[in-house]
N, C-alpha and C positions, 0 to 999 in steps of 0.2 A: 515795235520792231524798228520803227523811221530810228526812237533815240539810243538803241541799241548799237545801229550802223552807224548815227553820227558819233557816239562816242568811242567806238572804234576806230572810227579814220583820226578822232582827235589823238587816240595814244599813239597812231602810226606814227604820225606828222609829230609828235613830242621825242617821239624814240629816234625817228633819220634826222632831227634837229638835234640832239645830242651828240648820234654818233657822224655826224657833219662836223663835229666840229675837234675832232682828234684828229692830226695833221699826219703823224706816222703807223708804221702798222703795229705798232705796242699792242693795242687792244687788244689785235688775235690773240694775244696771249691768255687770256681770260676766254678763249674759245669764241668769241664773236667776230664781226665781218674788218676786216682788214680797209682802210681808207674809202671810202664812200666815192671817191675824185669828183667832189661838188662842183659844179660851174654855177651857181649861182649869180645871179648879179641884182647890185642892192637899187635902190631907186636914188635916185639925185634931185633935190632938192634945190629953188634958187634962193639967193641967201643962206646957205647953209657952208658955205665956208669950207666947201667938201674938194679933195684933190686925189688923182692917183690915177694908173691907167685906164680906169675904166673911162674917167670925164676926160684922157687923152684922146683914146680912142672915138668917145661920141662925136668931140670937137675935129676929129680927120671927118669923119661920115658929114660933117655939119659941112665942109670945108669942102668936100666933093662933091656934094649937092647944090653948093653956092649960100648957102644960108650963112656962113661962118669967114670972116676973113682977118680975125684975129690972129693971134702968133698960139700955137699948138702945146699949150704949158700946161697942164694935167690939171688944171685948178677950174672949177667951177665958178665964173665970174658973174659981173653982169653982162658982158659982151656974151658969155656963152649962155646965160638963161635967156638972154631975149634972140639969139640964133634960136632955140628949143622953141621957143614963143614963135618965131615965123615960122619955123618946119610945121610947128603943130597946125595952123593958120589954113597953111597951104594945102593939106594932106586931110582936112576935115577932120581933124580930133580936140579934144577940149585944148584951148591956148592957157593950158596953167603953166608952163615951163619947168612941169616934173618930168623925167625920165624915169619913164617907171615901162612896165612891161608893154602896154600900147604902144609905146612911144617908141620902144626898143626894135619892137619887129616893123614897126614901118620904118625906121630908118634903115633896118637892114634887109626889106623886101627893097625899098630904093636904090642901094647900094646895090643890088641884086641885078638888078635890071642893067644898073652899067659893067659891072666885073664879067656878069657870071657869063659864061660861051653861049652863043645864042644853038638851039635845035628842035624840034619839031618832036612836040609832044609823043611819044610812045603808046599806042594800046597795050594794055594788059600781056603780059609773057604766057606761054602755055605753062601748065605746071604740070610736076613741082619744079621751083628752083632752089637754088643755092646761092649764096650771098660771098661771095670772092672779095678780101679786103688785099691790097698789094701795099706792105708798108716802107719797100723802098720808093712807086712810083706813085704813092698817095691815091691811090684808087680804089672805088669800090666797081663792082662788075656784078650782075645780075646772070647769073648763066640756067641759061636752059635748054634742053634735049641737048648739053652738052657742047654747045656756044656761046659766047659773050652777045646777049641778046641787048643789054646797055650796060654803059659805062658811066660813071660820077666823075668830079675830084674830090677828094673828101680832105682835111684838115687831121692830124693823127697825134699823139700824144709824145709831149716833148720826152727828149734823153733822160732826163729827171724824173718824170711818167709815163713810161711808156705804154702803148696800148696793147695788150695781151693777146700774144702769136698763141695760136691753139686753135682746135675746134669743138666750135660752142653750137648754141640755139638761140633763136629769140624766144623770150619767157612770157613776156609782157610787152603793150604796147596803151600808150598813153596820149592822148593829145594835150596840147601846153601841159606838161608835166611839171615846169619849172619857170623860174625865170631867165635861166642863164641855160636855155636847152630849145631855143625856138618853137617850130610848133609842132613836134612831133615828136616823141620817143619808143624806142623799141628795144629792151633792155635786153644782155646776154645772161646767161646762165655762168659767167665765170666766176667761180666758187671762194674769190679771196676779197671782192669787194663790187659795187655796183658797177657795171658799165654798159655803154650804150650807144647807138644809133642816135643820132637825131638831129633838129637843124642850131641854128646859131644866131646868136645876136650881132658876131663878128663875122660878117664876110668875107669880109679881106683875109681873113685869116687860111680861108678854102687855100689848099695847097702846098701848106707848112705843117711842121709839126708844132705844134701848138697849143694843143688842150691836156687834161691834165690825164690822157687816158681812154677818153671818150673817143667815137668816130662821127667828127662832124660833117655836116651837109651845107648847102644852101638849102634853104628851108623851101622853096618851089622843087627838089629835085628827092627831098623825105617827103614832102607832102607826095607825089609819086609813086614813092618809092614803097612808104607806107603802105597806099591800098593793094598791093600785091601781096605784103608780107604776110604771112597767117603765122601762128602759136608754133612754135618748133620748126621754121626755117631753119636749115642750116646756114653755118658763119665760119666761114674760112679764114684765120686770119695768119697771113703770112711772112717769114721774116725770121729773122735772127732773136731765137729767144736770150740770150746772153747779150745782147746789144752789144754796142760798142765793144771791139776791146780796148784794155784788156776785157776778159771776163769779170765779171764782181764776185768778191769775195762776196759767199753769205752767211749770215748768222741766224742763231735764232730773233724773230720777229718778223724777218724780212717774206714779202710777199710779194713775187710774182713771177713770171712763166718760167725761172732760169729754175728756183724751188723746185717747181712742178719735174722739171726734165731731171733734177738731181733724185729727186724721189723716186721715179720711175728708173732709172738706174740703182740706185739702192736697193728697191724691191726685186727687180732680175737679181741684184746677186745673193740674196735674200737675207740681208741685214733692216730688211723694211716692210711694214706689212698691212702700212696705213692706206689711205688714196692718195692721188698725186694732187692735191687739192690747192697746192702754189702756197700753202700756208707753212712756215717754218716754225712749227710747233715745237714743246717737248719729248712728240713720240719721234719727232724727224732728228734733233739735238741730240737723243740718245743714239738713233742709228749711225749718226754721223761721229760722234767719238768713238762709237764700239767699229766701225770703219777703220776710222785712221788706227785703232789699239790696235788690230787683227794687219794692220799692215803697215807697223813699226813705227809710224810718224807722231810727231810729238803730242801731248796733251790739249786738247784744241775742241770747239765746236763749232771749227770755221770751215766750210767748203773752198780751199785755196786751189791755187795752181796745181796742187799734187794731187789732191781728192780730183779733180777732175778729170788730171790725167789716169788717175787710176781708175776711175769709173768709165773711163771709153769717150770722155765729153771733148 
């Protein structure tokens, strides 16, 4: 039975490493999950000749700390492995001047301690609650018996990725799930690709939009958050599903919540009969030409300005 379940968990972790590493929603096309919005983050290495924002970033947290007081250039040096070598020192972890997952979350529980709003631990909420995401004022909210019982800031998914307006559930819930996901995870049920709750190796980041989709935390305010949450919380997420305007033009491939809303319009007028599942499949590409045919507009499998306005959007 033990090698039954290890070798199970090994083809999970082969199959989300796979599908990690397709950047756009093509895949749905072949009927599987639509962008994974990985945050991973890799380990760094000294003497490894490594640059990019990830060792930008480390080297600000080294620099706020005091450990770092070199110039801020995205390059993994010797000034910045032996910064790593004191952080670890200080902080009681092994002094090899990798950044790798330990290293990560004590730099960013420290950063923690100077950003984050100071406030006075919370007992447990009555239940049930509901989980309130605000993604113009970056908030999460904890409501129960129908008041904002606590409040977050959370970090929310850039213009590029945004984090998916709808209402979901939490499905699962993971501790260190990842390396680029803090220490906590609590994934939604939203049907076009993985997303999720959880803390951050980036701090600083709490209060922007920033991640690739995901709703982050400071990882003291998921670790909280967490023990309240049970299997099928509700998740409010709210906001302008069409983002910015203009609106986007969509096509087939495209996956996410504007799909969903154009779906659910198509099926009321009953040119659609699929789910509203944010996937811009072949049975949604059909509906949406046999659309524009039945209402004169040119040959097309695009949801434009005109589809919208003819759909009520």
């Amino acid at each position: 039975m033990r090698h039954k379940i290890k070798y199970t968990s090994v083809l999970f972790y082969f199959f989300f490493a796979i599908i990690c590493t397709f950047p756009t929603c093509a895949f749905a096309r072949q009927y599987l999950l639509c962008p994974l919005n990985c945050e991973t983050a890799r380990s760094l290495y000294p003497r490894s000749s490594l640059a990019g924002p990830d060792v930008r970033e480390v080297q600000l947290q080294l620099q706020k700390l005091g450990f770092y007081r070199g110039p801020v250039h995205g390059r993994f040096d010797e000034a910045t492995a032996g910064a790593v070598h004191r952080f670890q020192k200080s902080y009681g972890l092994r002094p090899d001047g990798i950044v790798g997952p330990a290293t990560r979350y004590a730099l960013a529980t420290a950063i923690e301690e100077l950003i984050r709003p100071a406030g006075a631990a919370a007992g447990p909420p009555p239940k049930p609650i509901t989980l309130l995401i605000d993604t113009h004022n970056l908030t999460l909210s904890v409501i129960a018996r129908g008041r904002v019982y606590r409040q977050y800031p959370v970090a929310l998914g850039k213009p590029s990725t945004p984090t998916p307006v709808g209402h979901w559930k939490v499905v699962w819930k993971a501790t260190d799930w990842g390396s680029g996901f803090g220490s906590r995870w609590m994934g939604l049920n939203v049907p076009w690709g993985i997303y999720g709750i959880h803390g951050t190796n980036n701090p600083g980041s709490i209060g922007s939009y920033a991640s690739h989709g995901c709703i982050r935390m400071f990882n003291h305010d998921v670790e909280e958050l967490y023990e309240w949450v049970a299997h099928g919380t509700p998740v409010i997420i709210t906001g302008n599903p069409f983002g910015a305007t203009p609106r986007p033009v969509l096509r087939e491939g495209d996956c996410n919540a504007a799909v969903s809303e154009v779906q659910r319009a198509l099926r009321k007028q009953g040119f659609y009969q699929g789910p509203a599942d944010g996937i811009f499949g072949p049975a949604t590409e059909e509906a949406v030409i046999r659309f524009r045919r039945v209402h004169g507009l040119p040959f097309d499998n695009a949801v434009d300005d005109k589809v919208y306005e003819l759909l009520g959007l």
